[in-house]
Steps between C-alpha positions, in 0.01 A plus 500: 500500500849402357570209320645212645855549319511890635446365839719255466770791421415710724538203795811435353662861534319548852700153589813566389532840633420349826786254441734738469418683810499219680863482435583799688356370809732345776290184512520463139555101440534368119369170671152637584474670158567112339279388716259731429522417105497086504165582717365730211544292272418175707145680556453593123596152400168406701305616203207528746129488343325841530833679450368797344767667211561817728660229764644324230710829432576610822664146581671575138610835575662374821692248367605693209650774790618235695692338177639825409649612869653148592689521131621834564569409853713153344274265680318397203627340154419600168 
């Protein structure tokens, strides 16, 4: 089994390469992706007991993706 910061990686470059193909859709809306992000990190700021360090990662990864396209994208500051 992988270590929590390789999943966390590999999350990350599975979400962001969705992110981007998302764009080329016609129903692509930059809302829906914010949206998407305050609830990520709205969920991982729940800090939930029993969390195990694999979740822990994904919600990282995801966030980290979601950071990265909506910077690119100029919907996110520095």
């Amino acid at each position: 089994m992988q270590d929590p910061e390789d999943h966390a990686h590999d999350v990350y470059q599975r979400s962001l390469s969705t992110l981007e193909e998302r764009t080329a859709q016609k129903d692509f809306d930059i809302d829906i992706v914010e949206a998407e992000y305050q609830a990520l990190t709205t969920y991982q700021g729940h800090g939930w007991v029993g969390r195990n360090a694999y979740k822990d990662a994904e919600i990282e990864g995801q966030i980290d993706a979601y950071q990265v396209f909506l910077y690119r994208y100029g919907n996110l500051k520095a």
